[in-house]
TIMI-2910 file (N, C-alpha, C, CB; in pm, 1 decimal, decimal comma, always signed):
<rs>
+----------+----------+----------+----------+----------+----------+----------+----------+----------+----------+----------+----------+------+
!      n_x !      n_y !      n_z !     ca_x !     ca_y !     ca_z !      c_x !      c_y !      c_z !     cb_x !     cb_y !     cb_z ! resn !
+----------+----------+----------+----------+----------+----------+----------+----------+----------+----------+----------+----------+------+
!  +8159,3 !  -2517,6 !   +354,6 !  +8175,2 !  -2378,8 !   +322,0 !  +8310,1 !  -2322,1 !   +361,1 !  +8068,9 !  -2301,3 !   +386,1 !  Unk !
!  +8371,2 !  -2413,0 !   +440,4 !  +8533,8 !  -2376,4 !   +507,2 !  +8634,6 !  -2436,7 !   +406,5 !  +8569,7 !  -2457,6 !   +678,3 !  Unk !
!  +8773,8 !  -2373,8 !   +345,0 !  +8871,4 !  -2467,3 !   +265,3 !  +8932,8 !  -2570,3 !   +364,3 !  +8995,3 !  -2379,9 !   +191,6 !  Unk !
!  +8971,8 !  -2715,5 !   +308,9 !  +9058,7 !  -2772,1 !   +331,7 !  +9174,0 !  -2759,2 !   +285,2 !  +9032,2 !  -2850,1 !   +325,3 !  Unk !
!  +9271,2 !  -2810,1 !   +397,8 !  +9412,2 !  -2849,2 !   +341,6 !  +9468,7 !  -2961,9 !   +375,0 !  +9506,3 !  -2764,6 !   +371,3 !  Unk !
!  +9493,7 !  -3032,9 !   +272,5 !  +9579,3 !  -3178,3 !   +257,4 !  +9714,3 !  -3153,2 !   +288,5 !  +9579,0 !  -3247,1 !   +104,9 !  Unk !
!  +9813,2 !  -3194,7 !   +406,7 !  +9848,2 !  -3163,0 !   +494,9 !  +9989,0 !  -3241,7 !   +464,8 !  +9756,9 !  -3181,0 !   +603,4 !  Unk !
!  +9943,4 !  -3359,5 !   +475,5 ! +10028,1 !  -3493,1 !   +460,1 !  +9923,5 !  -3615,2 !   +353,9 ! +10061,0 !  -3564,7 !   +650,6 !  Unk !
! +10016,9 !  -3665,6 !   +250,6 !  +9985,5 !  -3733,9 !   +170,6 ! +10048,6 !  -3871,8 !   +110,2 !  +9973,9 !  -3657,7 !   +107,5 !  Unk !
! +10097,9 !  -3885,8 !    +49,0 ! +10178,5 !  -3983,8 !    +51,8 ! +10345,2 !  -3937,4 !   +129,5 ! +10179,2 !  -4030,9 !   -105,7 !  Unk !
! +10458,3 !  -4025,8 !   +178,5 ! +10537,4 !  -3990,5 !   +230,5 ! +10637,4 !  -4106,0 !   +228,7 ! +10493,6 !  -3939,1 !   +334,8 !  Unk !
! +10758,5 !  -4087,3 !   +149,5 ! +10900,9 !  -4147,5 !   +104,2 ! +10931,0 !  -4197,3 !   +240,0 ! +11026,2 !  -4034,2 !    +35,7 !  Unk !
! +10979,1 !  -4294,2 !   +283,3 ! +11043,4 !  -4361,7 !   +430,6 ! +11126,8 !  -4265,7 !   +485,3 ! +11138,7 !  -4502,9 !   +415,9 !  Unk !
! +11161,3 !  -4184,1 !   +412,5 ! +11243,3 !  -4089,0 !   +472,5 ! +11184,2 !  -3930,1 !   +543,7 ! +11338,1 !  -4066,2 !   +359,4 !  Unk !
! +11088,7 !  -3907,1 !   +443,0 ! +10979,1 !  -3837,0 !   +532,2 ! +10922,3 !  -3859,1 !   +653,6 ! +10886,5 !  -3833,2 !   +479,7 !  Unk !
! +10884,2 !  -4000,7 !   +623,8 ! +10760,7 !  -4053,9 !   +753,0 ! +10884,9 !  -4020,1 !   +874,0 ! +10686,3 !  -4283,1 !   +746,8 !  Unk !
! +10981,3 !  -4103,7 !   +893,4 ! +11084,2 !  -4088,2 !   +959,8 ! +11148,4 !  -3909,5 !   +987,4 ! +11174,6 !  -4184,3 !   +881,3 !  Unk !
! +11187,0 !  -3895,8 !   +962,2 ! +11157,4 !  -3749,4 !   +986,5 ! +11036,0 !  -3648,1 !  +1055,1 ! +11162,0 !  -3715,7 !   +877,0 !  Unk !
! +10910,6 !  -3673,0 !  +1022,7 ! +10832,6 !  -3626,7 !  +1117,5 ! +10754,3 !  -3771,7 !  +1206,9 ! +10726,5 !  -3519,5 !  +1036,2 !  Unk !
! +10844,6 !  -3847,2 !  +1250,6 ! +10840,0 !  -3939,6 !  +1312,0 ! +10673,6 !  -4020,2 !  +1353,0 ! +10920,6 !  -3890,1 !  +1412,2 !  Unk !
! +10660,5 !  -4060,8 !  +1197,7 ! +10572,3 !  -4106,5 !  +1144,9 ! +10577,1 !  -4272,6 !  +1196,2 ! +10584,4 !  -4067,6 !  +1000,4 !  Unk !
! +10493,9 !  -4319,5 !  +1231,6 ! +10476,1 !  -4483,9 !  +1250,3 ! +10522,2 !  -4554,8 !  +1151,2 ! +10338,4 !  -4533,7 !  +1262,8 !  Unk !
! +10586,9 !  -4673,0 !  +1184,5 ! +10703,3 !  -4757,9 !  +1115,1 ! +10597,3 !  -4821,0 !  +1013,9 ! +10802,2 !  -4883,5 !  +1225,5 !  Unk !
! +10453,2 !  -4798,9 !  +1030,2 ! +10389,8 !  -4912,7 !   +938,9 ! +10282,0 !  -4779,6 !   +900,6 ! +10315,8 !  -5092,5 !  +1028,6 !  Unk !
! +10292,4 !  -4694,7 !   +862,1 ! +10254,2 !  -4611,7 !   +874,5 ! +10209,3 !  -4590,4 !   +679,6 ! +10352,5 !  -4529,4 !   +969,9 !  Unk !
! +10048,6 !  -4606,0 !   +666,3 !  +9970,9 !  -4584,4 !   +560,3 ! +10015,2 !  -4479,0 !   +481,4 !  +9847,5 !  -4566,1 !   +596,1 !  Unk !
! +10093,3 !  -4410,8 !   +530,7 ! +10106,6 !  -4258,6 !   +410,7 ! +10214,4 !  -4340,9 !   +352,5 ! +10165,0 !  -4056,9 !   +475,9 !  Unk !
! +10293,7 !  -4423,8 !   +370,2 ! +10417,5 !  -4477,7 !   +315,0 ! +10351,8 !  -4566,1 !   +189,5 ! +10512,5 !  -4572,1 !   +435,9 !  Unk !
! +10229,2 !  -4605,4 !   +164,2 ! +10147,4 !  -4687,5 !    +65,5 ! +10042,9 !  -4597,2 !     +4,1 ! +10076,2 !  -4813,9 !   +135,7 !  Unk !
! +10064,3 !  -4453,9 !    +62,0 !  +9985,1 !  -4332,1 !    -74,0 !  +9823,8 !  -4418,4 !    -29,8 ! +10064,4 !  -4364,4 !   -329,5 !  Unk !
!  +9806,5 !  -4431,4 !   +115,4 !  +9656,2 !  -4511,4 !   +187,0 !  +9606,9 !  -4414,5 !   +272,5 !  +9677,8 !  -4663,4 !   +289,2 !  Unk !
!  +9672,0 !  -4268,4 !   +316,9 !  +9642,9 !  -4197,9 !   +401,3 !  +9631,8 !  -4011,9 !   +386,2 !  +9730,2 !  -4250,3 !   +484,5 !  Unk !
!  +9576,8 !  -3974,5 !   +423,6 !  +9559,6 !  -3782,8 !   +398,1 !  +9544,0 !  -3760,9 !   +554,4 !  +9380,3 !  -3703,7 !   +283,9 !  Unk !
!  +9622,8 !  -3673,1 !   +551,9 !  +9620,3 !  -3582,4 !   +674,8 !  +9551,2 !  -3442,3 !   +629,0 !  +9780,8 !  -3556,4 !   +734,8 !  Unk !
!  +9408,9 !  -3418,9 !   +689,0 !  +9335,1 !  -3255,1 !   +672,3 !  +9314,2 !  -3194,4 !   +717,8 !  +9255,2 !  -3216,5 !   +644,3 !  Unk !
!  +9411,0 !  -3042,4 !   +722,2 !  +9379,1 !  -2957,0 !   +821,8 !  +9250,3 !  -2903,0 !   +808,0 !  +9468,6 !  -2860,4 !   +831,8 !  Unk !
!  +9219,1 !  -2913,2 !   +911,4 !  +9029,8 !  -2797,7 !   +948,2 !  +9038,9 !  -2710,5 !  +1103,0 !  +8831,9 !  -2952,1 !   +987,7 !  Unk !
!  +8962,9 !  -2631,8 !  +1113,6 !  +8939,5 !  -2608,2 !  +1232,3 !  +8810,3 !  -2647,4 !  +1311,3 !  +8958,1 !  -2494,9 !  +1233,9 !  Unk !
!  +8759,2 !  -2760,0 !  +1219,5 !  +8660,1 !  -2831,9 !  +1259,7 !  +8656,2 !  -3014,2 !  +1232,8 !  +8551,9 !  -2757,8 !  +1193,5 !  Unk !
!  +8737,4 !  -3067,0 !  +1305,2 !  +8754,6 !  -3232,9 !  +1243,8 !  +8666,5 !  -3308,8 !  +1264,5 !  +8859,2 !  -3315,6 !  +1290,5 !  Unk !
!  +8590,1 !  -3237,1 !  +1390,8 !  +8478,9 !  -3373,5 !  +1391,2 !  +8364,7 !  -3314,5 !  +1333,4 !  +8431,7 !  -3445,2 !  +1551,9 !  Unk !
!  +8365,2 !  -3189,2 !  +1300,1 !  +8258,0 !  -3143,7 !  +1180,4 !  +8283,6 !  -3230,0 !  +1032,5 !  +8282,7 !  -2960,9 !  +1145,2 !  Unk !
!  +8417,8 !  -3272,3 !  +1039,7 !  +8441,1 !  -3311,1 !   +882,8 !  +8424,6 !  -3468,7 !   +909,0 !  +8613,2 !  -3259,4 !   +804,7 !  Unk !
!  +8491,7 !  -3542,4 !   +964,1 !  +8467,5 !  -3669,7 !  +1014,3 !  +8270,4 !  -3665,0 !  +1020,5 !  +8566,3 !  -3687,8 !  +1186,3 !  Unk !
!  +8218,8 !  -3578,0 !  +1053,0 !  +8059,8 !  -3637,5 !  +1087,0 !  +7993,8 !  -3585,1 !   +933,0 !  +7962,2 !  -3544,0 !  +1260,9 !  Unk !
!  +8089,1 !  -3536,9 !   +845,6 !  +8071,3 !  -3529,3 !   +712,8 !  +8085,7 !  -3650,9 !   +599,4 !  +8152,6 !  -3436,4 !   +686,8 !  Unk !
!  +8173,8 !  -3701,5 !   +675,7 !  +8229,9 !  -3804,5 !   +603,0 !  +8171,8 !  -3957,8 !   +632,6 !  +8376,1 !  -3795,0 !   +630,8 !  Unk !
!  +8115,4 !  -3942,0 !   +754,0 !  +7986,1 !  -4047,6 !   +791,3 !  +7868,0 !  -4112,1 !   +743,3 !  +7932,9 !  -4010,9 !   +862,6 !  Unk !
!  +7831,3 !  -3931,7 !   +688,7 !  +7707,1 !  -3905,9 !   +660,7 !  +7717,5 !  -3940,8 !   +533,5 !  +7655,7 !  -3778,5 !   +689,8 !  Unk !
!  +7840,2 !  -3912,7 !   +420,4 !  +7841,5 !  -3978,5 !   +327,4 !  +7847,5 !  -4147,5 !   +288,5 !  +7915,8 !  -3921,7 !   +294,6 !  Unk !
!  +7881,8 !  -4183,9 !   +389,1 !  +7932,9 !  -4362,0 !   +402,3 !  +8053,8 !  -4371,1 !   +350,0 !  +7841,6 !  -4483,2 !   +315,5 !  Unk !
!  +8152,6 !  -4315,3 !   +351,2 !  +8283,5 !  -4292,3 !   +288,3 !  +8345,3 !  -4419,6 !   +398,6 !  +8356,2 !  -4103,6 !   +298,5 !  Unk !
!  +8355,1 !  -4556,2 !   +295,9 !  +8456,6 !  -4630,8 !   +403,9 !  +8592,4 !  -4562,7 !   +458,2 !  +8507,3 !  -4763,4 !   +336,4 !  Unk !
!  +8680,6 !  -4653,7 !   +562,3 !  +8802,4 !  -4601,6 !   +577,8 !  +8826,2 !  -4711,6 !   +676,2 !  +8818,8 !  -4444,9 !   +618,7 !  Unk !
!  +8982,8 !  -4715,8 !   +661,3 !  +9042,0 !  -4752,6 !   +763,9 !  +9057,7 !  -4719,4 !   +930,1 !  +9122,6 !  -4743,7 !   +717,5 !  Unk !
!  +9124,7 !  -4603,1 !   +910,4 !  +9145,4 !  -4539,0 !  +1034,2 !  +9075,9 !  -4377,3 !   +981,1 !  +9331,4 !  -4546,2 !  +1087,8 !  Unk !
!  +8996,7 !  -4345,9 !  +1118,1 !  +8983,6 !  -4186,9 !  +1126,2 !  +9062,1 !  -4141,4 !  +1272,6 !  +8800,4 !  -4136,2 !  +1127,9 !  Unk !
!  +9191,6 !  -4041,5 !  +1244,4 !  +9198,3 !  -4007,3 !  +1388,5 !  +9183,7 !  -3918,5 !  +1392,3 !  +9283,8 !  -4023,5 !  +1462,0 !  Unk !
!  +9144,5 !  -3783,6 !  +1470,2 !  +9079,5 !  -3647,7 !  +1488,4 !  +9166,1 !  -3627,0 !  +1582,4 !  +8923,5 !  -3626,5 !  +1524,3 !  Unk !
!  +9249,5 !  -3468,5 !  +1566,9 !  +9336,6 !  -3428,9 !  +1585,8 !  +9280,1 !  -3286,4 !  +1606,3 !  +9427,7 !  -3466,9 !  +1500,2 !  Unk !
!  +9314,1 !  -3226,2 !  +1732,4 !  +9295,0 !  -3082,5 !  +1755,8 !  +9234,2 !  -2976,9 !  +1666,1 !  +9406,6 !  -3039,8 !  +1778,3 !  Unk !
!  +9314,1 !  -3034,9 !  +1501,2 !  +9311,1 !  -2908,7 !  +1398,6 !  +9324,9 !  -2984,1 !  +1256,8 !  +9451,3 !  -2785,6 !  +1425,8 !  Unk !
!  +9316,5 !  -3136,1 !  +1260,3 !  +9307,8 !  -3160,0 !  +1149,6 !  +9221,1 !  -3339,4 !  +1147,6 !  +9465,3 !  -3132,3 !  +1090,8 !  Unk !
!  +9208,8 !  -3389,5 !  +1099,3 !  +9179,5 !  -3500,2 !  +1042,6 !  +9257,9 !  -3643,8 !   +929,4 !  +9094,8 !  -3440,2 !   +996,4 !  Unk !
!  +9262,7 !  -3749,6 !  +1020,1 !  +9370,5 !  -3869,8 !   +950,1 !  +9266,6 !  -3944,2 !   +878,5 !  +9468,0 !  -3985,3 !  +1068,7 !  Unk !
!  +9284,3 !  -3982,3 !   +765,9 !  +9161,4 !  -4078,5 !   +729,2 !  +9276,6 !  -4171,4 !   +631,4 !  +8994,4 !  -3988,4 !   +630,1 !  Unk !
!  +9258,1 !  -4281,4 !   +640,0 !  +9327,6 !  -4335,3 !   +585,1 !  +9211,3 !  -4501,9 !   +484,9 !  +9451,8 !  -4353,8 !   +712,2 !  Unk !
!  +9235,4 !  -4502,6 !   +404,6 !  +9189,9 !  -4632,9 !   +347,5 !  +9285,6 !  -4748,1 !   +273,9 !  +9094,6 !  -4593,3 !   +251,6 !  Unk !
!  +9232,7 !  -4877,3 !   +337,8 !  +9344,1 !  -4986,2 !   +261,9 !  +9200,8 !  -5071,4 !   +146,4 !  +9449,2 !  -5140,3 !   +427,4 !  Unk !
!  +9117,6 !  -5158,7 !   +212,5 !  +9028,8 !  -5216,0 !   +115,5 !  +8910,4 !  -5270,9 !   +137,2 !  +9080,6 !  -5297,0 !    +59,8 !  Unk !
!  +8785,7 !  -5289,8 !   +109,2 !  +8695,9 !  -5313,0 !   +162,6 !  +8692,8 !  -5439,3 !   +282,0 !  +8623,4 !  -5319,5 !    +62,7 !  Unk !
!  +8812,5 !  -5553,4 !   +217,8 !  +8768,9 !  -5625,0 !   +355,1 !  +8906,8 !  -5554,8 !   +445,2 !  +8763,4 !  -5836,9 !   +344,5 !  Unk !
!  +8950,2 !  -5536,0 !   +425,0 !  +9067,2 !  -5508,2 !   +568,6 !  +9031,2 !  -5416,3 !   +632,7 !  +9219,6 !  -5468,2 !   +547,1 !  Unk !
!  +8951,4 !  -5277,5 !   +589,5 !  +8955,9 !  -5168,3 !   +644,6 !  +8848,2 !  -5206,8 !   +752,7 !  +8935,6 !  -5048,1 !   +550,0 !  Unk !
!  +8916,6 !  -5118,8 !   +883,9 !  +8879,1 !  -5173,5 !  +1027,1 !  +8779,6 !  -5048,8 !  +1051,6 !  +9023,5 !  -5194,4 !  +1154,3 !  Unk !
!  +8744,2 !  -4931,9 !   +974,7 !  +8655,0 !  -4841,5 !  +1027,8 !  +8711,3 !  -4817,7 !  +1183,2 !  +8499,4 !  -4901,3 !  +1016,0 !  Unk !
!  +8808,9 !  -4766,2 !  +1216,3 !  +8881,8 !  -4759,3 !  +1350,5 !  +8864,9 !  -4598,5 !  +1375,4 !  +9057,0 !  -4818,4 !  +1344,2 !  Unk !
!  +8794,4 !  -4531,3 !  +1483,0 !  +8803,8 !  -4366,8 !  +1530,7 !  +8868,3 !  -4390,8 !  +1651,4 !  +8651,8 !  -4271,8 !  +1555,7 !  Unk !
!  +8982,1 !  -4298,8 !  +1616,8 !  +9100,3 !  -4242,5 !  +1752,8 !  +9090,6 !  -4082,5 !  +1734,6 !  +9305,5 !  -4302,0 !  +1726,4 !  Unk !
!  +9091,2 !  -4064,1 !  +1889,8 !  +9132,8 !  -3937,0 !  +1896,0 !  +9276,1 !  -3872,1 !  +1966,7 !  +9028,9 !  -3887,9 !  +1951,7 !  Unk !
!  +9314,2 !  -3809,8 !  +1919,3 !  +9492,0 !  -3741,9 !  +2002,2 !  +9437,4 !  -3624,4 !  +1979,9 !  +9688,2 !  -3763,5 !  +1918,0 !  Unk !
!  +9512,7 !  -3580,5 !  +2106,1 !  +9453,1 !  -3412,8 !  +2134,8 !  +9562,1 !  -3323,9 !  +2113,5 !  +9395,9 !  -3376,5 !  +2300,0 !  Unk !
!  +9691,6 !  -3336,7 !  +2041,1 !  +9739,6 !  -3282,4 !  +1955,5 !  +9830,3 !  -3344,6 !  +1802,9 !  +9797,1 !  -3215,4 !  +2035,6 !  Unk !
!  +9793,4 !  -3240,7 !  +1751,5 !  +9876,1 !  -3272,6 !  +1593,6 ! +10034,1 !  -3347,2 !  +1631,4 !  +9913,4 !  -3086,7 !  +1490,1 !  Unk !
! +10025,0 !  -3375,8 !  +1508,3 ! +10180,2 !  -3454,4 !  +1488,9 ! +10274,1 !  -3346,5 !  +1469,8 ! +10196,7 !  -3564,2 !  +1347,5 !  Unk !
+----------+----------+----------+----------+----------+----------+----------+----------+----------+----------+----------+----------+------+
</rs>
C-alpha cells in the first residue's frame, strides 16, 4: 500500500565507481535494484512470501538490494548494513 522507488539499477563502470560501488558489483550486469522503502524488511518478508529467488538480499536502513544472477548460482545470501550507500 506504500510506493516504491528503484533507486539504483543498472550502472556504467563509471557510475558504480563513483558512488563507490563494489568492483564486482551486479548493477554493472543490469543483475541488481536498489529499493527505497521505509520498510525493507517489510518488503524483503514480501518477497519471501512470494518465493522470488535471488542472489543477494541486503537490507539497508531505508531501502532494499536484491539482486539476481541464475537459478543455479544464485546463493539466496541476507546481509544487513545499517546504513545506505
Amino acid at each position: 500500500g506504500k510506493p516504491l522507488f528503484i533507486s539504483s539499477g543498472y550502472r556504467c563502470p563509471a557510475l558504480n565507481k563513483a558512488v563507490n560501488g563494489s568492483l564486482s558489483s551486479d548493477h554493472m550486469q543490469g543483475r541488481a535494484a536498489d529499493i527505497a522503502t521505509d520498510n525493507p524488511l517489510g518488503l524483503f518478508a514480501w518477497v519471501c512470501r512470494l518465493g522470488v529467488a535471488y542472489d543477494q538480499a541486503i537490507l539497508y536502513e531505508d531501502m532494499l538490494h536484491l539482486s539476481y544472477r541464475n537459478e543455479k548460482t544464485n546463493r539466496m545470501m541476507v546481509l544487513e548494513k545499517r546504513k545506505s550507500p
